[in-house]
Backbone as JSON, one array per atom type, in Angstrom:
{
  "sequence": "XXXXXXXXXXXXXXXXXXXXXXXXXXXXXXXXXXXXXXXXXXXXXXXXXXXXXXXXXXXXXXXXXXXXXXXXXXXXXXXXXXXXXXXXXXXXXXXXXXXXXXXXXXXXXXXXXXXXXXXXXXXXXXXXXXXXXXXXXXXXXXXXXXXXXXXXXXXXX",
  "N": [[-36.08, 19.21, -3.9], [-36.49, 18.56, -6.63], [-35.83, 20.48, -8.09], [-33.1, 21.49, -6.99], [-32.27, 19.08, -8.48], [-32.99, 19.23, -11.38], [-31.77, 21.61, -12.06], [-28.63, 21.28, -11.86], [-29.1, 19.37, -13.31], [-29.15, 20.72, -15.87], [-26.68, 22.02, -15.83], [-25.02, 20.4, -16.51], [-25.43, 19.78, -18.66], [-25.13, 22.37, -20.04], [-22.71, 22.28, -19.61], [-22.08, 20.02, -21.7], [-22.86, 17.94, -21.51], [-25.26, 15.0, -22.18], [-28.57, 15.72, -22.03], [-31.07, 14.46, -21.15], [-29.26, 12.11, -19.32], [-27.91, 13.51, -18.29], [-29.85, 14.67, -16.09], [-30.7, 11.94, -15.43], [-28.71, 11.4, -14.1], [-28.0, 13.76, -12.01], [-30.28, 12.96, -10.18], [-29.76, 10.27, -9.11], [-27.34, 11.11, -8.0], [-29.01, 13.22, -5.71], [-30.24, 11.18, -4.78], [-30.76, 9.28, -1.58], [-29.27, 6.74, -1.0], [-27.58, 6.97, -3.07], [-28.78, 5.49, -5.14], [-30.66, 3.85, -7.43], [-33.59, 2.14, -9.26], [-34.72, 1.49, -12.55], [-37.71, 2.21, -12.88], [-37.86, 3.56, -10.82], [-36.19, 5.61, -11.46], [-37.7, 6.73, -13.33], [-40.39, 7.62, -12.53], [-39.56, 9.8, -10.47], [-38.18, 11.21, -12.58], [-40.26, 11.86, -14.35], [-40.52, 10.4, -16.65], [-40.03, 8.61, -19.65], [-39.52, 5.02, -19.75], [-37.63, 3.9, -21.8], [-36.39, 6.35, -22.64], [-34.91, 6.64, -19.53], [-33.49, 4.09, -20.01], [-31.83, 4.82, -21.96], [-29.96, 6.97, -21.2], [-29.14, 5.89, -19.02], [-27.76, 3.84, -20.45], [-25.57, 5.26, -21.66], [-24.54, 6.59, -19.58], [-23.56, 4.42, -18.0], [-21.39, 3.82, -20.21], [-19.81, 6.2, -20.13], [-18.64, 5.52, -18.13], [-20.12, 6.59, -15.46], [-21.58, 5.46, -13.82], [-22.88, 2.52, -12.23], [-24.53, -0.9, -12.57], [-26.4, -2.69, -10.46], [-28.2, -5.6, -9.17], [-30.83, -5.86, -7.54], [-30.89, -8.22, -4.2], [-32.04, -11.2, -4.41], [-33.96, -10.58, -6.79], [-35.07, -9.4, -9.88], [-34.71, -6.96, -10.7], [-32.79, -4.49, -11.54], [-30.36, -1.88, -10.13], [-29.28, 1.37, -10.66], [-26.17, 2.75, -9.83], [-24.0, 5.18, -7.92], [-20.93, 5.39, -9.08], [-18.26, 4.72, -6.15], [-15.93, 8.03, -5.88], [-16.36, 8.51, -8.11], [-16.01, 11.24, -9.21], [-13.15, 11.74, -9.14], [-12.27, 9.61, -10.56], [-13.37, 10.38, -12.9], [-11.42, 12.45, -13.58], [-9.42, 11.34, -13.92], [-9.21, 9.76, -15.95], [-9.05, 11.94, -17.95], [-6.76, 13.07, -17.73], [-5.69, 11.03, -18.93], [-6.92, 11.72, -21.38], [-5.88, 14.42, -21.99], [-3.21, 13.97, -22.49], [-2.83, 12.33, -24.48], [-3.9, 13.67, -26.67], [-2.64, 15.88, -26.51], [0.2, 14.03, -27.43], [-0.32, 13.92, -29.93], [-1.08, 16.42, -31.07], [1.29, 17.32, -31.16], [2.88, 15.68, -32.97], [1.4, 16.7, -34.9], [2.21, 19.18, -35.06], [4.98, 18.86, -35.32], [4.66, 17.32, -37.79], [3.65, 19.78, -39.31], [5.35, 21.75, -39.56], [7.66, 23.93, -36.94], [7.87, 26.59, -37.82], [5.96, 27.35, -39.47], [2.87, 28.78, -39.21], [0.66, 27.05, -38.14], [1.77, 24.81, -37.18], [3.34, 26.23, -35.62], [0.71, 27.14, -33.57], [0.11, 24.23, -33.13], [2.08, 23.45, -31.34], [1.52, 25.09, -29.11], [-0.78, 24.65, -28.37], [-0.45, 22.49, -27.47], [1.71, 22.83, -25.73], [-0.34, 24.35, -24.19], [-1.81, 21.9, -22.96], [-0.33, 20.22, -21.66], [0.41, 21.4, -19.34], [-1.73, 22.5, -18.21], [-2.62, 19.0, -17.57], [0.13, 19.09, -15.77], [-0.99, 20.62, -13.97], [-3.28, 19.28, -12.9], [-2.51, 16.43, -12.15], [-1.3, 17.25, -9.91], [-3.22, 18.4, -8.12], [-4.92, 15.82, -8.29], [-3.09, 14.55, -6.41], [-2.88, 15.81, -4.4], [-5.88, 15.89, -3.54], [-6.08, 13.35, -2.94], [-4.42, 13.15, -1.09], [-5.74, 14.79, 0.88], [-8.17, 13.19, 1.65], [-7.63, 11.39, 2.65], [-6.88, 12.41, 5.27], [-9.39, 12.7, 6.07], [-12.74, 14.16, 7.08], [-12.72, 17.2, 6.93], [-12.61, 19.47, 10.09], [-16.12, 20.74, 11.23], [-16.9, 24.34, 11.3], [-17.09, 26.51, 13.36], [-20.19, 27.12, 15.13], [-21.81, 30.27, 14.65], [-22.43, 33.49, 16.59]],
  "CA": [[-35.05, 18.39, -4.47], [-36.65, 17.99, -7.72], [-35.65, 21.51, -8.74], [-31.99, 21.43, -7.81], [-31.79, 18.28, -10.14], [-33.19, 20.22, -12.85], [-30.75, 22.78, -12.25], [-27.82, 20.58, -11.42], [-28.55, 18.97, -14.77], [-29.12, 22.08, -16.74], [-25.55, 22.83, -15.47], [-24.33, 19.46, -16.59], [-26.21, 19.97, -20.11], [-24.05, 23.17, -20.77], [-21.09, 21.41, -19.77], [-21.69, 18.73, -22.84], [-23.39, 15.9, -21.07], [-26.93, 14.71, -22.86], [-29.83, 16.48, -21.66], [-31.68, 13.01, -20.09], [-27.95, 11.29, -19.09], [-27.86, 14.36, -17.22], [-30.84, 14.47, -15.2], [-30.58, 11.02, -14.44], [-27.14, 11.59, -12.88], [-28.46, 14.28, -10.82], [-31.18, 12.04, -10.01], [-28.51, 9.46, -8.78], [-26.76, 12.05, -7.05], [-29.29, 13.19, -4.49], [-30.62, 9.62, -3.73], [-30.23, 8.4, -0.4], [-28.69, 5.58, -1.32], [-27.02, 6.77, -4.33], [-28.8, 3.99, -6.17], [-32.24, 3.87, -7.8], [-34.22, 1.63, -9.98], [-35.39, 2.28, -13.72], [-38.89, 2.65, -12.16], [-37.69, 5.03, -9.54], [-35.85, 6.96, -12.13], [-38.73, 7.08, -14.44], [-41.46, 8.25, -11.28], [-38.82, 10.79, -10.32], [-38.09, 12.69, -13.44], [-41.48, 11.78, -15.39], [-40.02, 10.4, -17.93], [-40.0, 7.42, -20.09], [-38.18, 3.96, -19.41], [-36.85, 4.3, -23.17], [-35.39, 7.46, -21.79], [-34.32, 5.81, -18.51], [-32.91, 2.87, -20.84], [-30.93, 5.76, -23.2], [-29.63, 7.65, -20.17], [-28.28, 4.9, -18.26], [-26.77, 3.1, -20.9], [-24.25, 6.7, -21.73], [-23.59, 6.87, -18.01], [-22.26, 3.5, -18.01], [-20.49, 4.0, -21.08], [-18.67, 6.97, -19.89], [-18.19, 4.94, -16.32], [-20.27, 7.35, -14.11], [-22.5, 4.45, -13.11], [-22.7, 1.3, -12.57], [-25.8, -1.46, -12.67], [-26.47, -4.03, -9.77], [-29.04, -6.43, -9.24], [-31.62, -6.22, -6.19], [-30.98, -9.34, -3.84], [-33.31, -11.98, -4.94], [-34.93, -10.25, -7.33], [-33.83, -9.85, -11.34], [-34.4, -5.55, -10.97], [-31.24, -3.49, -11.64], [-30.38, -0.97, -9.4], [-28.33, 1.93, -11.45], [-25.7, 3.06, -8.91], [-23.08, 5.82, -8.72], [-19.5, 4.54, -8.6], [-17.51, 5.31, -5.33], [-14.59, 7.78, -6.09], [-16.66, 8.95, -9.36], [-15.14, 12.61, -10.08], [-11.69, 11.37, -9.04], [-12.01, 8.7, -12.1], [-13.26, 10.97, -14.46], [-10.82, 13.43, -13.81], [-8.2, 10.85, -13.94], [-9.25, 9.84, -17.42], [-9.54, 13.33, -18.36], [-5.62, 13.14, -17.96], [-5.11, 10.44, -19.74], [-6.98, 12.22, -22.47], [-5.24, 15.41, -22.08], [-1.82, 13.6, -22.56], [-3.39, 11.79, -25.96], [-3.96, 15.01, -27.34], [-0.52, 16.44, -26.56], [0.86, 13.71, -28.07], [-1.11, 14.28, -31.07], [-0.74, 17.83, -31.53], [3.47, 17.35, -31.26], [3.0, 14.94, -33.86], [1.05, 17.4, -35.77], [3.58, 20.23, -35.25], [6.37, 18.62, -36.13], [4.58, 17.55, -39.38], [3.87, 20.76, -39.94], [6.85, 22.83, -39.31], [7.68, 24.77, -36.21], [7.91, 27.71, -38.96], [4.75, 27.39, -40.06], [1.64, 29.29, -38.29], [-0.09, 25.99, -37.81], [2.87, 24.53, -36.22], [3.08, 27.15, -34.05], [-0.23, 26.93, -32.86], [-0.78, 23.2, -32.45], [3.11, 23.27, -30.6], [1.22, 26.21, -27.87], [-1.97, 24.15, -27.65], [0.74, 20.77, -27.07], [1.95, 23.16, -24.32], [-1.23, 24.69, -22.94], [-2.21, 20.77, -22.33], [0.84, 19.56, -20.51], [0.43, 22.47, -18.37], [-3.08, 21.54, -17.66], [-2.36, 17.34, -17.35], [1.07, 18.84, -15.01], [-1.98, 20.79, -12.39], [-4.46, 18.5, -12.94], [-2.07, 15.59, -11.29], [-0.63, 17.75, -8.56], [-4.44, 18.33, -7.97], [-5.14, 14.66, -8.09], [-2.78, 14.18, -5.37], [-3.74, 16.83, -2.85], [-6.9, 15.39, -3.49], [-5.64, 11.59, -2.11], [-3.73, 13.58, 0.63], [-6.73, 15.41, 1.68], [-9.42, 12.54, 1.51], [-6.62, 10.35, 3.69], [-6.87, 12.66, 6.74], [-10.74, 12.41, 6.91], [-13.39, 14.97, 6.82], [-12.4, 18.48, 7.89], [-13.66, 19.64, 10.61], [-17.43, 21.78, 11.21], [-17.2, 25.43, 11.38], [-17.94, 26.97, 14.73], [-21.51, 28.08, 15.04], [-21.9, 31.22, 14.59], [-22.66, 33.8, 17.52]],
  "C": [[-35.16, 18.36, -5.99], [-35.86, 19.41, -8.31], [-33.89, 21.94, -8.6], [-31.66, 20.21, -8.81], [-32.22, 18.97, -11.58], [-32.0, 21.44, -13.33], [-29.78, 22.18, -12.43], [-27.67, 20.13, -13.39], [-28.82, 19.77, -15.76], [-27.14, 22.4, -17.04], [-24.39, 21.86, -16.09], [-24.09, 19.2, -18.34], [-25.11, 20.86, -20.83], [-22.77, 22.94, -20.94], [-20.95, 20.55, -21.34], [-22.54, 17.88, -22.81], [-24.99, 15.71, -21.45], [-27.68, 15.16, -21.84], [-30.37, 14.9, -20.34], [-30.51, 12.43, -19.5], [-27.98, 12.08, -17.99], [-28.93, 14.28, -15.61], [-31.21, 13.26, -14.49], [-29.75, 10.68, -13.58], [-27.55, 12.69, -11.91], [-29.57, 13.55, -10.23], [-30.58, 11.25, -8.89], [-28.26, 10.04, -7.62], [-27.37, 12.43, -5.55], [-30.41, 11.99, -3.84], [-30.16, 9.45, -2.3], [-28.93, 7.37, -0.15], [-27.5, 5.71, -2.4], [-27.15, 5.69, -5.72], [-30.32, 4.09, -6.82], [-32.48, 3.0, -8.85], [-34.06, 2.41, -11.21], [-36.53, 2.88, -13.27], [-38.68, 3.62, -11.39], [-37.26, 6.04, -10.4], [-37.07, 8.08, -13.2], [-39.86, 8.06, -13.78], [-40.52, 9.67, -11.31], [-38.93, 12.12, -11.16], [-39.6, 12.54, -13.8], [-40.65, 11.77, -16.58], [-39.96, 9.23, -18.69], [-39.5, 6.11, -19.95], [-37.51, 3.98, -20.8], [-36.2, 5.59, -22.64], [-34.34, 7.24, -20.99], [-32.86, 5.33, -19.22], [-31.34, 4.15, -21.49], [-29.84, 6.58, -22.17], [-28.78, 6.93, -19.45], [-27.43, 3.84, -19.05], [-25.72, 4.1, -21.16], [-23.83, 6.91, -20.68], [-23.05, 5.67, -17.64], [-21.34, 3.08, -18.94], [-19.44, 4.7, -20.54], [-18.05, 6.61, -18.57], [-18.75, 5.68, -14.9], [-21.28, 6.3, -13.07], [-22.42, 3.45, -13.57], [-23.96, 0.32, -12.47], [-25.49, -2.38, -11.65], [-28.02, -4.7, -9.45], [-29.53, -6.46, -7.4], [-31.28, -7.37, -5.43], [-32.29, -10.46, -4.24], [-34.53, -11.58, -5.99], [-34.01, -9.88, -9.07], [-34.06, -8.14, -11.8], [-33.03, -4.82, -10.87], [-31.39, -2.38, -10.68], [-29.01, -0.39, -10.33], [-27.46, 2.8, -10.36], [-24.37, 3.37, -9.25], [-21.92, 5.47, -8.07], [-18.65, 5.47, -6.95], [-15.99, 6.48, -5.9], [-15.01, 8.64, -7.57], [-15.79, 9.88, -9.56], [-13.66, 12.07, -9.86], [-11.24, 10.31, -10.29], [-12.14, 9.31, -12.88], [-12.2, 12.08, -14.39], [-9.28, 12.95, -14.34], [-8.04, 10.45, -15.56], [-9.43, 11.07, -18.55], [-7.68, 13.57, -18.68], [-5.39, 12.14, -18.72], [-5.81, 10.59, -21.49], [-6.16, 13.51, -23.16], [-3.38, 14.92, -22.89], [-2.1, 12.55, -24.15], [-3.14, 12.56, -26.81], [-3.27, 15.64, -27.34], [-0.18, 15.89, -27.35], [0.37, 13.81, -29.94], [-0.66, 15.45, -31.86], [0.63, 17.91, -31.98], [3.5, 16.81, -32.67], [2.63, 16.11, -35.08], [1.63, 18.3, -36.24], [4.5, 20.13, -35.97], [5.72, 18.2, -37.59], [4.47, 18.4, -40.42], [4.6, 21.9, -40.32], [6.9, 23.5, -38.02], [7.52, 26.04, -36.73], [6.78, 28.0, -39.18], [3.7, 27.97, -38.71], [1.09, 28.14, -37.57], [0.84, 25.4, -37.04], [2.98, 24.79, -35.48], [2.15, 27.0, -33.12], [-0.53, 25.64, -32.11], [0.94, 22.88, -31.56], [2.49, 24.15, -28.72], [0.15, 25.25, -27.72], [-1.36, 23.02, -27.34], [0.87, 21.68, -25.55], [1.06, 23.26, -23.21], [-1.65, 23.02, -22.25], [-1.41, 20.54, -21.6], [0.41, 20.85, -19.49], [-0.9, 22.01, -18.11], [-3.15, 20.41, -16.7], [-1.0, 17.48, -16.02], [-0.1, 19.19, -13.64], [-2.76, 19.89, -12.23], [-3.55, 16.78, -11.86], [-1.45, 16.42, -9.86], [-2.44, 17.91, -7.79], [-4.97, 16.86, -7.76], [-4.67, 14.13, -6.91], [-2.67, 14.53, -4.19], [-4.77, 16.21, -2.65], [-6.72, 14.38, -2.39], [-5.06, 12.19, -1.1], [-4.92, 13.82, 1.33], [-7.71, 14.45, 2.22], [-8.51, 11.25, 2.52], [-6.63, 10.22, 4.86], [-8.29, 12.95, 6.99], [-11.71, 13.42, 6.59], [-13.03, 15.88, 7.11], [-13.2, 18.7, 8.74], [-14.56, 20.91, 10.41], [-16.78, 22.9, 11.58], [-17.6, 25.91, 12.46], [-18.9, 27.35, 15.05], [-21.13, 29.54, 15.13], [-22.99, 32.03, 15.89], [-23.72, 35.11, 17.06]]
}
């Protein structure tokens, strides 16, 4: 296990996402529970609770986790939201459609005429085109996840 989280967050690393943020989201990920302590995270990777601490406060910044409190006890449990990739992908459109409007703005200040114009009018487009699959995708998604698990694969003979 320990070695696809290493990988997992290697993979998460090249994407963008902080080196430690990472690894504690794969961490997260193949929990049981989907939930773990600071202490558990810290045992796990080998890694610092200042780490921990730095890691888990950027993953509930960006909303991939959330913090709850043990029953009767005053330990946090850092736990990953139901639904996760379907939120970030959803705010991913409502960044995409930011940045359109942006670029248009930019266009038109700069001329359609103009090179720069041009360009930030095609990167206005390539986004909408993006933000138009990315919701048709969103809602296959909610279709698909409606009618249940698919079913198993036939063994093989």
């Amino acid at each position: 296990m320990g070695r696809f989280v290493e990988r997992f967050a290697g993979e998460l690393t090249q994407a963008g996402m902080q080196r430690m943020a990472a690894r504690v989201f794969a961490a997260l990920l193949v929990s049981d529970g989907a939930a773990l302590t600071a202490a558990e995270l810290g045992e796990r990777l080998r890694i610092s609770p200042a780490a921990v601490s730095g890691a888990v406060r950027y993953l509930t910044q960006v909303n991939m986790i959330g913090r709850e409190r043990d029953p009767g006890s005053r330990r946090e449990r850092y736990v990953l939201h139901e639904g996760m990739w379907y939120e970030i992908f959803t705010r991913r459109d409502e960044i995409l459609s930011r940045w359109q409007k942006t670029l248009l703005e930019g266009a038109a200040t700069l001329g359609p005429e103009t090179a720069a114009g041009a360009r930030l009018s095609e990167t206005a487009e390539f986004f909408q085109f993006l933000n138009d699959g990315l919701l048709q995708l969103m809602d296959r998604w909610r279709e698909r996840k409606s009618l249940g698990p698919p079913p198993s694969p036939p063994p093989s003979s």
